[in-house]
N, C-alpha and C positions, 0 to 999 in steps of 0.2 A: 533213504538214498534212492536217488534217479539214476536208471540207467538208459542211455539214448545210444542206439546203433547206429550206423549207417547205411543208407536204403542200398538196395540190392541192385538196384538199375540209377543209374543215371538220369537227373532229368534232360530231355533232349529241344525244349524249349522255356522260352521265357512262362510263359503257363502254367507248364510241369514245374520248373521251379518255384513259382509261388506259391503252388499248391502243394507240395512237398515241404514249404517254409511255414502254411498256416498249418497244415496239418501235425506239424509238430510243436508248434506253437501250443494249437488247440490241446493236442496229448498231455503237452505240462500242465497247462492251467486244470485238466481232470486230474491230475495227478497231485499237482498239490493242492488243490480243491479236496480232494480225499486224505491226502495226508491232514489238512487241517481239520476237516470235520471227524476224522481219528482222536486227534487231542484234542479236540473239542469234546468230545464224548469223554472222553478220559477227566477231563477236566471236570466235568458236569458229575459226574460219579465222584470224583474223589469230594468235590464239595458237598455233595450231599450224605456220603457218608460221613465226612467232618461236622456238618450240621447232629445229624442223630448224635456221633461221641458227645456234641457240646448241650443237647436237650439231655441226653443222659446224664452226662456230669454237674446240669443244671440242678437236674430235676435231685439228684444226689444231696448238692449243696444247700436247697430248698428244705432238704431234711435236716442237715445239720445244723439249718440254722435256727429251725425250732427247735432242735434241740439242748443247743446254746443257752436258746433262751430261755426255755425251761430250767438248766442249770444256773441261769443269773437268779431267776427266781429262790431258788435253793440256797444259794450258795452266799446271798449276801446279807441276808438273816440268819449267818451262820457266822459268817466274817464278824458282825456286828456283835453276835453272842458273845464271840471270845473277846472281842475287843473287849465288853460290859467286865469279864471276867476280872481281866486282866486291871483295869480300874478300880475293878473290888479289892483285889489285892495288894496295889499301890495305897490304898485308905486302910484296908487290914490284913497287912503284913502277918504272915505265917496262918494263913485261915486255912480251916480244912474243907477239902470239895464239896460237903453236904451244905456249906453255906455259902458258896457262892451263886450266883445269880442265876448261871445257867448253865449248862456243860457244854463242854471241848469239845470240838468238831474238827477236821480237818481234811478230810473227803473231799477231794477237788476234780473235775476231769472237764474237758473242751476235746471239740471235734473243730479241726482247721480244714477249712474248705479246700476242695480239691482242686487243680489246675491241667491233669497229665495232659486230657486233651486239646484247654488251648495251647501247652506248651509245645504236642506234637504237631499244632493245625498252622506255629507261624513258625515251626523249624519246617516245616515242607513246602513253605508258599500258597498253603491252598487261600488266604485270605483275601491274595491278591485278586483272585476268580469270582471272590462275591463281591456283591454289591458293596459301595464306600460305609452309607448307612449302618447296613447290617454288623458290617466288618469294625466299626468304630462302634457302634452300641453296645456289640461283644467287648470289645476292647475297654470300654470304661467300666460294665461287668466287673471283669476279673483283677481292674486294675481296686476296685473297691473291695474286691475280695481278698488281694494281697493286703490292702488297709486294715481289714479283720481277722487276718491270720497273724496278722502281726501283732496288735492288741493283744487277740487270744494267748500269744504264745508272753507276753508279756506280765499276763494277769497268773500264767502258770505258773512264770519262772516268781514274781514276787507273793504268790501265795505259798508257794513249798518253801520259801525262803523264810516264812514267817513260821509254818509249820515245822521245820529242823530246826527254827533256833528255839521254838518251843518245844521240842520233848528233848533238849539236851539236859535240863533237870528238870524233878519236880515243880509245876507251877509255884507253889507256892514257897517252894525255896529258892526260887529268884529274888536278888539284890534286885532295891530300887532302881539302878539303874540298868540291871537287865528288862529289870518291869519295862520302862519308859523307851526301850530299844523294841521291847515285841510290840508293844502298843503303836512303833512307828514303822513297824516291817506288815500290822496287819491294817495301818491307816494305806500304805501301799497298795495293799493288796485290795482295800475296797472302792480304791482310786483306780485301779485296774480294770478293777471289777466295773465301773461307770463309764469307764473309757471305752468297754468293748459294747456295753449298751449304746452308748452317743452314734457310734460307728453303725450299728445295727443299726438303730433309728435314721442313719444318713443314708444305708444300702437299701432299705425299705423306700425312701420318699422316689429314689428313681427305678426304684425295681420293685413295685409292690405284692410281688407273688413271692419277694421273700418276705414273708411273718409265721409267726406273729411277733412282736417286737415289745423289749420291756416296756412297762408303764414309767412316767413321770413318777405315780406315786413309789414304785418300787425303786427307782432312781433317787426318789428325793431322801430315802432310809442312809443311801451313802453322803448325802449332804450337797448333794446335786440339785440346782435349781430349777424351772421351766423352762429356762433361757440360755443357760449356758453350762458348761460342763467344771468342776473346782480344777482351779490353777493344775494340782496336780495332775488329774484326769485329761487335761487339756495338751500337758505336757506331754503328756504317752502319744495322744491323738497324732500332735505333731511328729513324733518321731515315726509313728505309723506312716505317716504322710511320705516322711524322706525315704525312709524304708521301699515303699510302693515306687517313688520318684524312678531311686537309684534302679529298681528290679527292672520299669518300665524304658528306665536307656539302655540297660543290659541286654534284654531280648528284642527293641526296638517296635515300635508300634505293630507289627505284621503287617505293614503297609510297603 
């Protein structure tokens, strides 16, 4: 807020009026000259403390993501065991655990990448103040990370789903056709399981400081090719996709 009095004297020439006209002139342009380099400064601070939250929450999700991947590594040699199991069982009906293939597993956990602070950096506008670059690099970031929370959380929900409808009885007193239901709730879950690899491997090619990232060979256990991810796996992928779409009109680019 400006405030501008009135001079105390009169000007009593054409002179004194112009000089009384630049000089107030001149007072505002210092004024708001200083008002602006106020929010300028202001602005320069708030983005640079938004920068550190987003190396922070970077350097966070850099963790989870090996850690992810360390549990794809666990976990789909595990998926695969029960599945062997449960195949043994559909051939020999009523068999006791000492002879089946392998043992029950169902151990599962995922860490979903964090977001808080770009969700605080484009509810307060600071994005506006960086650079386009920076501000859109970040932005396809997070937009790939909502792509791999959504997998992740999709690999959760169909592995526990496979997991409670198997200990609703004993393994091997499942009817054929509950056999042929778990066998198709844990084909799920290793379809899940490759989906959240592919996406890892997609987050990796443009962001290579997140890895390490599963191998083909560990991908190809689920029945995953070189090339492309099975029908099912692909299916998740997509819906990951619309998932991230819809998030991404909801909070709108932070542009």
């Amino acid at each position: 807020m400006l405030d501008i009095h009135p001079a105390r004297h009169a000007a009593n020439t054409w002179r004194d009026f112009f000089i009384h006209i630049a000089t107030i002139v001149v007072g505002l342009m210092i004024a708001v000259g200083l008002e602006q380099a106020v929010e300028h400064m202001h602005d320069l601070k708030r983005v640079a403390e938004t920068r550190s939250a987003l190396e922070t929450e970077r350097l966070i999700n850099i963790n989870r993501f090996d850690a992810n991947t360390k549990e794809f590594s666990r976990e789909m040699p595990m998926l695969i065991n029960n599945r062997a199991v449960f195949a043994y069982l559909r051939q020999h009906p009523l068999a006791p655990e000492s002879e089946w293939p392998a043992k029950l597993e169902w151990y599962e956990i995922f860490f979903v990448p964090r977001d808080s602070a770009w969700i605080r950096a484009q509810q307060d506008n600071v994005l506006s103040h960086m650079p386009d670059a920076e501000a859109r690099r970040t932005a396809g970031l997070y937009r790939e990370l909502d792509v791999l929370a959504s997998v992740l959380r999709d690999k959760m929900k169909t592995v526990h789903e496979a997991a409670t409808y198997a200990i609703t009885k004993q393994p091997s007193q499942l009817s054929p056709d509950e056999i042929d239901r778990e066998i198709e709730l844990i084909d799920k879950g290793l379809a899940a399981c490759e989906a959240v690899a592919w996406e890892q491997r997609a987050l990796n090619r443009s962001f290579p400081d997140f890895d390490p990232v599963p191998t083909f060979e560990e991908m190809h256990m689920g029945g995953s090719s070189h090339n492309e991810p099975t029908p099912d796996a692909n299916r998740i992928i997509d819906e990951a996709h619309a998932y991230a779409n819809k998030l991404e009109a909801e909070r709108g680019d932070g542009k």
